[in-house]
N, C-alpha and C positions, 0 to 999 in steps of 0.2 A: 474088125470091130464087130462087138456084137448089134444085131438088128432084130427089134421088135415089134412085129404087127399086131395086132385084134382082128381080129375077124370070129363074126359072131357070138362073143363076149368067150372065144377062146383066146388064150395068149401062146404065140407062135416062135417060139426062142430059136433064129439062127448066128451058129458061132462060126465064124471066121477058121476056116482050118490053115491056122500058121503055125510055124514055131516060135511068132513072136505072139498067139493069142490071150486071152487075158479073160480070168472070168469076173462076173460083176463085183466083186471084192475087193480084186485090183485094180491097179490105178487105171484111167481113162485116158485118153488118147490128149483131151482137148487140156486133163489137167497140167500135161507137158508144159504147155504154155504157161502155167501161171508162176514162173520163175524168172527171174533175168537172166540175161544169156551170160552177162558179164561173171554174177555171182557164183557160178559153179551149179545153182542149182535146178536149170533149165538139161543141162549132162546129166544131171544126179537122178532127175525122172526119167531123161532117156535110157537110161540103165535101168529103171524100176520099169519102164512098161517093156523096154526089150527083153531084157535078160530075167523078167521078174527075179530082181533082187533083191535079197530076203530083206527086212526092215532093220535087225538085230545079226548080230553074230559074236561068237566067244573068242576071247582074246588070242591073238593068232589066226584064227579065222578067218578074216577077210582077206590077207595076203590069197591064202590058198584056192577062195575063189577067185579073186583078180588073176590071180594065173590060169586056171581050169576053164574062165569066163574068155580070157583071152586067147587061151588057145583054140576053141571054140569056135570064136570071132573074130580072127586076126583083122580083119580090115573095119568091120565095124566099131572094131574095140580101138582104131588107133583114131575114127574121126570121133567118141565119144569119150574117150580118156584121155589118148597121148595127147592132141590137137590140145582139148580143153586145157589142161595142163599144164599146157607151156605156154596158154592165152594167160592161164590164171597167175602163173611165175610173173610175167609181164606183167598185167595188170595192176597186181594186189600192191605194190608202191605207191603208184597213183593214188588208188581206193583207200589206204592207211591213211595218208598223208591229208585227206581232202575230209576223211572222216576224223581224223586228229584235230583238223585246223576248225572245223564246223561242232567240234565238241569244245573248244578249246574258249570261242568266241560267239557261238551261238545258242546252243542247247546250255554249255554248262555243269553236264551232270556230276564235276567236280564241287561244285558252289551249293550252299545251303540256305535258301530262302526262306526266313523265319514269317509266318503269317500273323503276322501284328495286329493286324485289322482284327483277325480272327482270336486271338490267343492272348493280348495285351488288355485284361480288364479287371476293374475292381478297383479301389481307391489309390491304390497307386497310381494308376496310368491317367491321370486328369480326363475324363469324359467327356468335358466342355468345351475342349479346345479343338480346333484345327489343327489335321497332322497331327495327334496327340500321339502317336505310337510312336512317331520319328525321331527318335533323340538317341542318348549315348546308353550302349549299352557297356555294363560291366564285364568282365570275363565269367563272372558264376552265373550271372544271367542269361548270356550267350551260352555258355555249355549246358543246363537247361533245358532251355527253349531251342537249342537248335538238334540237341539229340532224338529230343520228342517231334519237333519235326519232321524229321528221318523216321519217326516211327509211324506218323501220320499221314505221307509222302509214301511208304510202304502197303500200308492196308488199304489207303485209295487206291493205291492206281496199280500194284504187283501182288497182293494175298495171295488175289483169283487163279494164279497160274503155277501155286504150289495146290499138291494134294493134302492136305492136312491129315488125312487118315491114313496115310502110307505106314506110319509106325508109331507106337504108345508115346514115343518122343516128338516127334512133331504135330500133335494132337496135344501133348502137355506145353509146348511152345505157344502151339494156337490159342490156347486159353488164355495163357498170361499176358500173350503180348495184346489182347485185345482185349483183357480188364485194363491192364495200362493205359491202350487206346480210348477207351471210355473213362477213364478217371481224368484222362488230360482231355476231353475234348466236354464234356458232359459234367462231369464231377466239381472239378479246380475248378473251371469258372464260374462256377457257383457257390464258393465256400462266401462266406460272410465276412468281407472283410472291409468295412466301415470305420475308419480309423474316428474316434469323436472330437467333434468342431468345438473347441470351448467357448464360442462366441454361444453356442446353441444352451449353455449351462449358465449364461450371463455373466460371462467371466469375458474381459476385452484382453485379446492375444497380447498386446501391448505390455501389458502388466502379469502376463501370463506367469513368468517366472523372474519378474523382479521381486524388489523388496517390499514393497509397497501391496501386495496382492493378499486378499484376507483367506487364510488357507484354514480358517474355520465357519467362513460361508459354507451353506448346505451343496453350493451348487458346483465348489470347487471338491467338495468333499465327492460328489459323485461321480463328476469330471475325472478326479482321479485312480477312483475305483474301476471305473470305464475305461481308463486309458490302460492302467494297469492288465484288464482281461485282456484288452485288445494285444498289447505286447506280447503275453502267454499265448495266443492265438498265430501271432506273427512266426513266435518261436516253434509250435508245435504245426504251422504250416511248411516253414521252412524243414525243417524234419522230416517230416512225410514229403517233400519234393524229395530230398536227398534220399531217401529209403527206396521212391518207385523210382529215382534215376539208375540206383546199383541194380533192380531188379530188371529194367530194362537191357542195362550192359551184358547180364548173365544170361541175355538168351539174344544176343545180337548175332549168333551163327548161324542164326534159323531165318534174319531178315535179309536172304538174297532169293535172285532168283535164275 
């Protein structure tokens, strides 16, 4: 391991003459440790600081060092490979089985939790009530809202671990799915959609649409006018859902990680 003194505001670089040495680029001794031993990948840096093992290699490639590495090494290569090996043969049942049954009943990350609190507003969703978001949802509601979900559940919490600049195509992904992101999180909740109270035009719901209702009152006259926009509004919202849901589907290749 390499060792470092000062003295005299010189710096005094002594390296280890091993053939297992290492200069400060590669990996550290102590980073060994930060793997589990169960996972394979406590082996996987024993091979990075011993044999500095390249990071990459081209297809076919690693067979030919696993051989050349091993013949090399024969005894160190059977307690960091063959040993691990036939721990990890062993193991990985257990480990499937406990991370199957803990994904299955704990985590989840089969299931889609639509955030209601966050995403259910506007004159639809009664404001006033208690548990107001908690009721029945339709099928074209649920596929909606829980797409956008998925796409909101994406830029939170996995964007950060894609490059977005790697290529003119996932750079033209990243734009759209984070106008989408902002239309569904920023935008939609804020269109205008106040459906009009005809008690507010002095018209009593009661008589709203019986016989008896004067539908040359001034105030049913604008009542209706109002209601009338409001519908074209409903129609031309529903529309643009349907419009930014296909544009989200056509680029759902790009939302993994």
């Amino acid at each position: 391991m390499a060792n470092t003194q000062k003295t005299n505001s010189t710096t005094t670089v002594k390296t280890k003459s091993s053939p297992w040495s290492y200069s400060d680029d590669k990996m550290k001794f102590k980073d060994i440790f930060k793997s589990s031993l169960w996972d394979g990948g406590f082996f996987s840096r024993c091979k990075h600081y011993f044999y500095n093992m390249p990071e990459a290699l081209g297809w076919g490639e690693w067979s030919k060092w696993d051989k050349k590495t091993k013949k090399e090494h024969p005894i160190s290569w059977f307690f960091l490979d063959t040993i691990p090996d036939f721990m990890h043969d062993c193991w990985r049942p257990i480990k499937d089985t406990y991370y199957n049954l803990k994904c299955k009943y704990i985590i989840k990350y089969h299931h889609v939790k639509i955030d209601v609190d966050r995403f259910f507003v506007g004159n639809e969703w009664n404001v006033n009530k208690p548990l107001r978001n908690y009721h029945w949802l339709d099928s074209d509601t649920k596929m909606l809202f829980a797409n956008f979900q998925i796409l909101v559940d994406f830029v939170e919490k996995e964007e950060d671990m894609v490059d977005w600049q790697a290529t003119p195509h996932h750079q033209t992904a990243y734009e759209e799915f984070m106008e989408l992101y902002n239309w569904w999180t920023k935008e939609r909740p804020n269109r205008p959609d106040e459906c009009p109270d005809a008690t507010d035009y002095g018209i009593n719901r009661e008589e709203l649409f019986g016989p008896n209702v004067d539908r040359k009152n001034p105030g049913y006259i604008q009542w209706s006018k109002d209601i009338d926009e409001y519908h074209q509004n409903e129609e031309a919202y529903t529309n643009e859902d349907t419009e930014m849901l296909i544009r989200l589907i056509t680029i759902r290749q790009y939302l993994w990680t």
